[in-house]
VEXSE-574225 format. One record per residue (C-alpha): residue number from 1; x, z, y. Coordinates in steps of 0.1 Angstrom, whole numbers, padded with zeros to 4 digits. Example, Ala and Ser with C-alpha at 12.3 -4.5 7.8 and 13.67 -1.06 7.14 Angstrom:
BEGIN
 titor     u     w     v
     1  0123  0078 -0045
     2  0137  0071 -0011
***
This chain:
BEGIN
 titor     u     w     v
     1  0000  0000  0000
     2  0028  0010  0022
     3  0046 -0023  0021
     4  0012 -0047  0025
     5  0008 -0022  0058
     6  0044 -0031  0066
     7  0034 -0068  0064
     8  0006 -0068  0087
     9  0027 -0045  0113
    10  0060 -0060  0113
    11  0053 -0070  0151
    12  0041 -0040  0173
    13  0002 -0046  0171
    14 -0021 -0041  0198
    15 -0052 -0043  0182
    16 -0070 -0046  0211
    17 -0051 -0075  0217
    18 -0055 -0091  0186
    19 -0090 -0089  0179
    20 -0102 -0102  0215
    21 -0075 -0127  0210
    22 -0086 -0141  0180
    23 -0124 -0140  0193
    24 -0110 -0164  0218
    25 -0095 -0185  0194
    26 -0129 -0184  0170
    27 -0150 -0200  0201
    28 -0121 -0224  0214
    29 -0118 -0234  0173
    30 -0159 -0247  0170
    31 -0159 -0279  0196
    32 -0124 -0291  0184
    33 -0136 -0290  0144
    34 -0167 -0303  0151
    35 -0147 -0336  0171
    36 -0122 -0339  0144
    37 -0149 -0339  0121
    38 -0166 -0370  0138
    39 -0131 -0387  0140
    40 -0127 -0386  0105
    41 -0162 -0398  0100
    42 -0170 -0360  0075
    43 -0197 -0336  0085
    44 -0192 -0310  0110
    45 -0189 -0284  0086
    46 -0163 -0300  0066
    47 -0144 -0296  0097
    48 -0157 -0260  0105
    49 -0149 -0247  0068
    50 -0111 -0266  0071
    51 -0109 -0244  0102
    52 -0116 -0211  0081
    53 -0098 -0215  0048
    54 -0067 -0229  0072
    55 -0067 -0200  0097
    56 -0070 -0176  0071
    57 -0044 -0187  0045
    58 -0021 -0198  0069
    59 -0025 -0162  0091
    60 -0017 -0140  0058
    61  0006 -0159  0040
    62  0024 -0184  0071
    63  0060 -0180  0079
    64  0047 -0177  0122
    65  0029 -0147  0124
    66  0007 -0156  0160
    67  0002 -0194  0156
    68 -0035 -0202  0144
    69 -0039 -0235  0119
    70 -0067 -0252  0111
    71 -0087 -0290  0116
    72 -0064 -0310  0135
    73 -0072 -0347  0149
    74 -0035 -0358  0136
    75 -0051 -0354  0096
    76 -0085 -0369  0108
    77 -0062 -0398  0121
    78 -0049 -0403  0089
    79 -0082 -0397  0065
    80 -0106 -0415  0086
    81 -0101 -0451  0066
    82 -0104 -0432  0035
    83 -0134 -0415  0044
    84 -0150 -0451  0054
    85 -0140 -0465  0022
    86 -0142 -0440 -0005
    87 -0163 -0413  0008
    88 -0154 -0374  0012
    89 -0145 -0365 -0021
    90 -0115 -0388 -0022
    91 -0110 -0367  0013
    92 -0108 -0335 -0008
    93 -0088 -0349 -0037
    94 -0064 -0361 -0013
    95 -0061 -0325  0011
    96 -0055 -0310 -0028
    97 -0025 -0333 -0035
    98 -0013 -0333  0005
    99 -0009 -0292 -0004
   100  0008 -0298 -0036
   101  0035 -0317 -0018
   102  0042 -0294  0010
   103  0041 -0267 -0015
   104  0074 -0286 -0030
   105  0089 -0290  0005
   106  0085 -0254  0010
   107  0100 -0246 -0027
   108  0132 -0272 -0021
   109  0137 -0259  0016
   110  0131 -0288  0033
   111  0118 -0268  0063
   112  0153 -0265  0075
   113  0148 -0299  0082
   114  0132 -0295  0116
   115  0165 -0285  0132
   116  0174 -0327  0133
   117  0145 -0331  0157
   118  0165 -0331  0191
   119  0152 -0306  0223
   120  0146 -0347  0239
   121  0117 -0352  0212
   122  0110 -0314  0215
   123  0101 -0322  0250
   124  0083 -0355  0245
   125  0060 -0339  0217
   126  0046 -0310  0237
   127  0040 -0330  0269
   128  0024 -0358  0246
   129  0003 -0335  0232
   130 -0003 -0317  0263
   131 -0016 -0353  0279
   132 -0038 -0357  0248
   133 -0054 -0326  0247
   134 -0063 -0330  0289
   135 -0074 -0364  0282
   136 -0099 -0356  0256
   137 -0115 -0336  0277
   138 -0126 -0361  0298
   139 -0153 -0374  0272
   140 -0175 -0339  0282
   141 -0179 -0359  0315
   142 -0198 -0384  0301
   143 -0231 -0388  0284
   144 -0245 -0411  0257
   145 -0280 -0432  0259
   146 -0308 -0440  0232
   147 -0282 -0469  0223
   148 -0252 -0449  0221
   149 -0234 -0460  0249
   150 -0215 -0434  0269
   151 -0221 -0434  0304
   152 -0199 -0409  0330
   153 -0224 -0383  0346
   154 -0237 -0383  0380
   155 -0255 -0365  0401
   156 -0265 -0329  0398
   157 -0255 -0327  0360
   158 -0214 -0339  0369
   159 -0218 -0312  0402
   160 -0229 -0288  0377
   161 -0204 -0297  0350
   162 -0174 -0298  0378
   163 -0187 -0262  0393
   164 -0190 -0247  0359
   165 -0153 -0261  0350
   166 -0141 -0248  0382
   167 -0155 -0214  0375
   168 -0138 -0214  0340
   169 -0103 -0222  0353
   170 -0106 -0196  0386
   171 -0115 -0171  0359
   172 -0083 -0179  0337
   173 -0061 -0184  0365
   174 -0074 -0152  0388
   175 -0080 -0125  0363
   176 -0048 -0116  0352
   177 -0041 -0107  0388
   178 -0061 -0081  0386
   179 -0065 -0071  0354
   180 -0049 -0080  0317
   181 -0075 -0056  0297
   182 -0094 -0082  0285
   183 -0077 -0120  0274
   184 -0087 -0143  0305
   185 -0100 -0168  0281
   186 -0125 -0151  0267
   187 -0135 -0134  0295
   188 -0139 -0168  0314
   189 -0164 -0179  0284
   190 -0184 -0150  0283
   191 -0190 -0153  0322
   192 -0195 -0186  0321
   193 -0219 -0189  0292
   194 -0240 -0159  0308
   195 -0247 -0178  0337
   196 -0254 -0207  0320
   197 -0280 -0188  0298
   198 -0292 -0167  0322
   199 -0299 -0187  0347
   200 -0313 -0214  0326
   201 -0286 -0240  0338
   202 -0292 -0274  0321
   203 -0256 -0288  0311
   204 -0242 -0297  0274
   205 -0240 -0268  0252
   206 -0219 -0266  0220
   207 -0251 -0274  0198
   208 -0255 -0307  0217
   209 -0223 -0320  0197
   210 -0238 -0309  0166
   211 -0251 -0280  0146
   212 -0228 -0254  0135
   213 -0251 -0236  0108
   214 -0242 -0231  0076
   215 -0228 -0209  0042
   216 -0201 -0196  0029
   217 -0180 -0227  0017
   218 -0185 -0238 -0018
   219 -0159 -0235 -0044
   220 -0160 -0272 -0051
   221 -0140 -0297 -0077
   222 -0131 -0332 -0058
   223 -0158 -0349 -0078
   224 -0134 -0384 -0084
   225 -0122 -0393 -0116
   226 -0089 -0380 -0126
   227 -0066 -0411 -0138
   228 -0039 -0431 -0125
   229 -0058 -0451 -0104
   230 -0073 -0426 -0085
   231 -0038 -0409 -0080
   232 -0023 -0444 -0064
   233 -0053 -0447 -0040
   234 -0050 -0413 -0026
   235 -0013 -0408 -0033
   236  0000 -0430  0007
   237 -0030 -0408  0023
   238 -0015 -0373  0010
   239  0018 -0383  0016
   240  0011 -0387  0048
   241 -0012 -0360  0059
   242  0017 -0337  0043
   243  0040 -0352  0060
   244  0021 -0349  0094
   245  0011 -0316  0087
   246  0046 -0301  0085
   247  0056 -0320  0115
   248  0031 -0311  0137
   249  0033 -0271  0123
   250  0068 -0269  0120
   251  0072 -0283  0158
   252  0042 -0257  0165
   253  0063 -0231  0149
   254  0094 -0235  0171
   255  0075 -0235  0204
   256  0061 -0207  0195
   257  0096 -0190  0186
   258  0105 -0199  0216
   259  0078 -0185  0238
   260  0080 -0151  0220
   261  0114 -0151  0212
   262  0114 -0143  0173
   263  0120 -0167  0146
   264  0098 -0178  0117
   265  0105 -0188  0086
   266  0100 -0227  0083
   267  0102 -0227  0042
   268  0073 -0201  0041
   269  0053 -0220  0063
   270  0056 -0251  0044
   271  0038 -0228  0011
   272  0017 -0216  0031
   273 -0001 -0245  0048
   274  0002 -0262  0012
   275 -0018 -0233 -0006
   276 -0040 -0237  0025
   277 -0046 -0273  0020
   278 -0053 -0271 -0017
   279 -0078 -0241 -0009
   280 -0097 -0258  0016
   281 -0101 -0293 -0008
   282 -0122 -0269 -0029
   283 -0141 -0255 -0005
   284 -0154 -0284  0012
   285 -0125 -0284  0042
   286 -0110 -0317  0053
   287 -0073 -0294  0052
   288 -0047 -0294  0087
   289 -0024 -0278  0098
   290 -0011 -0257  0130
   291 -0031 -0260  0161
   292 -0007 -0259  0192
   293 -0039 -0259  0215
   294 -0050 -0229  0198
   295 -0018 -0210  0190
   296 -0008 -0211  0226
   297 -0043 -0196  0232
   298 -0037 -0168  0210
   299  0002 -0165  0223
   300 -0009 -0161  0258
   301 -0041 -0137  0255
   302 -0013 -0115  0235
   303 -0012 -0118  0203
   304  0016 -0114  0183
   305  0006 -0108  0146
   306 -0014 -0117  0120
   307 -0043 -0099  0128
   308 -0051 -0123  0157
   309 -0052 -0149  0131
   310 -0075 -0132  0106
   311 -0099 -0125  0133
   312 -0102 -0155  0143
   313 -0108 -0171  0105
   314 -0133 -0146  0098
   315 -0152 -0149  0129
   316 -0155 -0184  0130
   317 -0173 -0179  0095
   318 -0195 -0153  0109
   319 -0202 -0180  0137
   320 -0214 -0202  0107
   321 -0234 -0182  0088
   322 -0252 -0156  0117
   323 -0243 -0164  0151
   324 -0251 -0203  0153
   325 -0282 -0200  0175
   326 -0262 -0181  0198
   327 -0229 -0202  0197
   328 -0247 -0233  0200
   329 -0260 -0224  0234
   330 -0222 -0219  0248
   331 -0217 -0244  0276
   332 -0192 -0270  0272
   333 -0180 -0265  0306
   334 -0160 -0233  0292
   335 -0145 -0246  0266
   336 -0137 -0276  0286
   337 -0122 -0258  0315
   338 -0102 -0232  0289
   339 -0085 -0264  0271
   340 -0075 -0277  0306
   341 -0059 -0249  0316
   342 -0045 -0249  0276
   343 -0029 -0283  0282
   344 -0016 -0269  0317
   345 -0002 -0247  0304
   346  0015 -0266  0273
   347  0032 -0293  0297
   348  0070 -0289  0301
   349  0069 -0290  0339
   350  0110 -0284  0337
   351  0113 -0315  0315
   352  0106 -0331  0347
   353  0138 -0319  0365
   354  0157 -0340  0335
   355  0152 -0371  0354
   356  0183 -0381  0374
   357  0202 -0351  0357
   358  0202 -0355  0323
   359  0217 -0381  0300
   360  0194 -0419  0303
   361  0193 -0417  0270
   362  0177 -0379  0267
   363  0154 -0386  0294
   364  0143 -0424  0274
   365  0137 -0406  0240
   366  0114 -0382  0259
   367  0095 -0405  0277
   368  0087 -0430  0241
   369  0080 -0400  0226
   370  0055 -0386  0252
   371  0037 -0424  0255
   372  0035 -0427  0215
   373  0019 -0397  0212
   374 -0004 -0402  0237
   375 -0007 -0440  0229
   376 -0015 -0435  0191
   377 -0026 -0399  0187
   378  0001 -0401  0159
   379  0024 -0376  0164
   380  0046 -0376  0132
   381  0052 -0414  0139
   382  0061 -0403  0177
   383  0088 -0377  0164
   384  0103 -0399  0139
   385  0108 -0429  0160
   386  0121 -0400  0187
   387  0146 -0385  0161
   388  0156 -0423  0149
   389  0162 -0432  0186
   390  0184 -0396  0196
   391  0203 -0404  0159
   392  0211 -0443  0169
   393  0223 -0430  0208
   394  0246 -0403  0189
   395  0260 -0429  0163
   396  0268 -0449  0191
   397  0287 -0424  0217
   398  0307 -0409  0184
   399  0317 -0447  0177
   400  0331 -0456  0211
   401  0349 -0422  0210
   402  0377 -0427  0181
   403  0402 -0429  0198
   404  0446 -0431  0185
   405  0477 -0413  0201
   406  0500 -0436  0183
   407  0544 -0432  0189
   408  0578 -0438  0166
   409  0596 -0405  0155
   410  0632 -0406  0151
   411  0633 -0424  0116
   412  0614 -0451  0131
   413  0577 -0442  0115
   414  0552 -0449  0130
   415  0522 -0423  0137
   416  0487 -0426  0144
   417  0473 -0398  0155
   418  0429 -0402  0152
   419  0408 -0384  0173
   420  0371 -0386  0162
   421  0354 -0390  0130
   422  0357 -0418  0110
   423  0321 -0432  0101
   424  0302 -0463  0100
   425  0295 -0465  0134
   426  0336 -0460  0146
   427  0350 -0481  0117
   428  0356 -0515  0139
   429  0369 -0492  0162
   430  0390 -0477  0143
   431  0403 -0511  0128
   432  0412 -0524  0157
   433  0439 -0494  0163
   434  0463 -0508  0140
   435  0489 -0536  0142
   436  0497 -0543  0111
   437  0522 -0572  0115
   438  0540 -0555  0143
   439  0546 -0517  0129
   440  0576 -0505  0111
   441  0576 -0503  0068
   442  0561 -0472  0072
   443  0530 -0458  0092
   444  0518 -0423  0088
   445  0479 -0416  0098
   446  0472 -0383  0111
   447  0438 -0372  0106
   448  0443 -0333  0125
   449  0417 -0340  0150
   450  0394 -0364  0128
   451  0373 -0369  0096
   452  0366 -0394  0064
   453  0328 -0395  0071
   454  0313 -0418  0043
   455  0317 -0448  0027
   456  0323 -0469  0047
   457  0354 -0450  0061
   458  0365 -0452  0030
   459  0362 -0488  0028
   460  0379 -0493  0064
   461  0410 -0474  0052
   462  0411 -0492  0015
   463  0413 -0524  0039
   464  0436 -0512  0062
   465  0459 -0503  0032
   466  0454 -0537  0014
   467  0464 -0554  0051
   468  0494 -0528  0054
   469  0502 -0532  0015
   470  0506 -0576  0014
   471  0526 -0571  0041
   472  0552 -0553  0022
   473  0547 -0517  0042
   474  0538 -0482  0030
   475  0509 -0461  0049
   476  0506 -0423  0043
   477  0476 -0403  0053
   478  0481 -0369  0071
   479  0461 -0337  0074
   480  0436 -0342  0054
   481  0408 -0318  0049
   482  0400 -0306  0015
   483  0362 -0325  0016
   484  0379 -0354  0032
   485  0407 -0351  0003
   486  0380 -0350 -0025
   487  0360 -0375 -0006
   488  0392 -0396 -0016
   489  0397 -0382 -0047
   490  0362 -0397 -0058
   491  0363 -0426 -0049
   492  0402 -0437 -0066
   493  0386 -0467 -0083
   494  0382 -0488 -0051
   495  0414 -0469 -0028
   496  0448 -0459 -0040
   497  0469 -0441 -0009
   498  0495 -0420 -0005
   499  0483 -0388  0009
   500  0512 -0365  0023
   501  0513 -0327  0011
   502  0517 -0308  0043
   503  0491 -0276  0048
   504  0456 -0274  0043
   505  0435 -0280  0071
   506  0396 -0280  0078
   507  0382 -0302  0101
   508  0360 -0282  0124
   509  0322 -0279  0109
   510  0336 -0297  0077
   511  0327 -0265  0054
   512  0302 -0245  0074
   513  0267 -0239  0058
   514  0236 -0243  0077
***
């Protein structure tokens, strides 16, 4: 008992904090499952129960205690063709297998992973999503006729919705000033929805997007038929949606570490929002993963453990099953005016000091990465071209910088001394270096202050020994470290050189463990 106590209390809990926190996050949590729902063309309460098993699962067994998971519009992305095609089961059968395969990241430690995605991409992801989540905001401006064509408001219903927006954000922004014993959020929804109903304020209420009533989800077998065929249909979709869920969460993780200044554990959270996946495929959920609208919710109204995150799971069911005549009648304009301020509050306004003072190439990957995620709503396709770009620009500046000290000692050899690794990228480079028809019968390359990369600096040496060998002249290599030695070693069948005994030396990094 002691140590499931120590679990829940590893942060200093302010239950106060918590609960009101994740009361916030249970209201904020409704209009965004219910849209991500429609986007992936399932039932609200598909969306509504992902939201549940997620935030639950992910709150008591996640590697980020604080950040809040659940229906996200990057899976809906992904499962909306399937759903058009195949229907929802194939949606659970897929979420089940999507969990399975981020269970094995989580088991093989690929979380560690995340460190390769550069503070550049960082940047261009949050702001992206930042954009994206102000942006589809908008749509509560607008209004759709008997034919289903949106039209923006006018009139007294957009004064109304613009004064009730207003409201929200004065509340969120002035509160705090004056008192922090209640989360502004939710204080700024309670107002605002008591105006609304007690005044009898005509504007769009939470039940105008759908109806949130329901049960307790299901315990439900994917009804599809379990062969080989089935498996290579949904196979690409779970793939992805595991992919795009451990992007998106593991990205949501490190912001968060950052704002709080703890660390998670990336591996954990990879089990976690795979056992959270395959729960919510039985229950009826469309799975997820981490909400960075949401968690930054919870993160500023002061949470900091897991509690929040319960809370929040357990109210939104209670929301379901007993409060839907009441949450239905919550004005839009809250929610609305609380996920502005969210995406306000989510922008990296110092990114914007980068320009003129940061690298081009920094301040290029940031901007692509901001405009594809705002572009395609696809933000696992956004950090990957990011990371590609930031790994092509690095390449490049470590192949321009190999660079050779080269002089003649007093029995006429002739040294090269490299500085830089030695890599696919720097290999011309490095070829160039040498002049083999001019240089004594005997050249020495000192590799001190560089590195044997790959293979294909292995390759550039066996050529540059084959050009010093027909003409009749010996090369010997220098200060080799012991990878760089057994990088040789291994590959004797296509490069036989003379490699000079003189002390071991390790090339900085060479044998550090991350």
């Amino acid at each position: 008992m002691q140590q499931v106590l120590q679990y829940f209390t590893q942060y200093q809990i302010n239950f106060k904090n918590e609960i009101l926190s994740g009361l916030t996050v249970a209201l904020a949590l409704i209009p965004e499952a219910v849209a991500f729902s429609l986007i992936a063309g399932v039932p609200p309460l598909v969306g509504l129960y992902a939201a549940f098993v997620m935030g639950l699962v992910t709150s008591l067994l996640g590697g980020r205690p604080g950040m809040i998971s659940g229906a996200t519009g990057a899976v809906a992305v992904v499962l909306v063709a399937l759903a058009k095609s195949h229907g929802v089961e194939y949606i659970f059968a897929t979420v089940v297998l999507a969990g399975i395969l981020q269970i094995l990241a989580g088991v093989f430690r690929l979380g560690k992973f995340i460190r390769l995605v550069p503070h550049s991409v960082m940047f261009g992801f949050v702001n992206g999503l930042a954009i994206v989540i102000f942006l589809s905001q908008i749509v509560q401006f607008q209004t759709m006729d008997a034919a289903g064509v949106s039209h923006w408001l006018t009139g007294t219903p957009l004064l109304t919705m613009l004064w009730l927006v207003g409201l929200t954000i004065a509340i969120i922004v002035g509160l705090p000033r004056l008192t922090k014993a209640v989360p502004a959020s939710l204080a700024a929804i309670l107002v605002v929805s008591a105006l609304v109903i007690g005044l009898g304020i005509d504007t769009k209420t939470v039940g105008d997007i759908a109806s949130i009533k329901g049960g307790f989800p299901p315990f439900h077998i994917p009804a599809v038929p379990f062969n080989l065929q089935t498996l290579a249909l949904i196979f690409p979709y779970a793939a992805i949606v595991a992919g795009v869920g451990l992007i998106e969460s593991l990205l949501t993780l490190n912001l968060i570490d950052e704002i709080t200044e703890t660390r998670g554990r990336t591996n954990k959270e990879c089990v976690a929002q795979g056992v959270a996946n395959i729960t919510s495929g039985f229950f009826f959920g469309m799975g997820g993963c981490a909400m960075i609208g949401q968690s930054l919710i919870n993160i500023s109204s002061g949470a900091r453990a897991r509690l929040s995150g319960i809370v929040a799971a357990v109210m939104l069911l209670v929301f379901i099953m007993f409060g839907a005549s009441f949450i239905e009648r919550v004005p839009m304009a809250a929610l609305t005016g609380l996920m502005i301020m969210v995406s306000v509050g989510t922008f990296e306004w110092a990114s914007l000091k980068t320009f003129g003072k940061m690298p081009a190439s920094d301040v290029l990957v940031m901007v692509l990465v901001t405009g594809i995620t705002v572009a395609l709503h696809n933000l696992a396709l956004a950090v990957l071209i990011g990371v590609i770009i930031a790994a092509l620009v690095f390449a490049w500046e470590n192949a321009t910088r190999i660079r050779a000290r080269k002089y003649n000692d007093e029995a006429g050899v002739k040294h090269y001394e490299l500085f830089g690794p030695l890599f696919f990228g720097s290999v011309q480079t490095f070829s160039e270096k040498f002049d083999v028809q001019n240089d004594p019968s005997e050249v020495v390359i000192d590799f001190k202050e560089s590195r044997v990369a790959d293979m294909s600096a292995i390759e550039a040496l066996n050529k540059l020994t084959e050009r010093y060998h027909r003409a009749g002249k010996k090369v010997h290599l220098r200060h080799l470290s012991p990878d760089c030695r057994k990088l040789l070693d291994n590959a004797r069948s296509i490069i036989d050189v003379n490699v000079m005994e003189d002390p071991i030396y390790t090339v900085a990094g060479a044998n550090q463990t991350y």
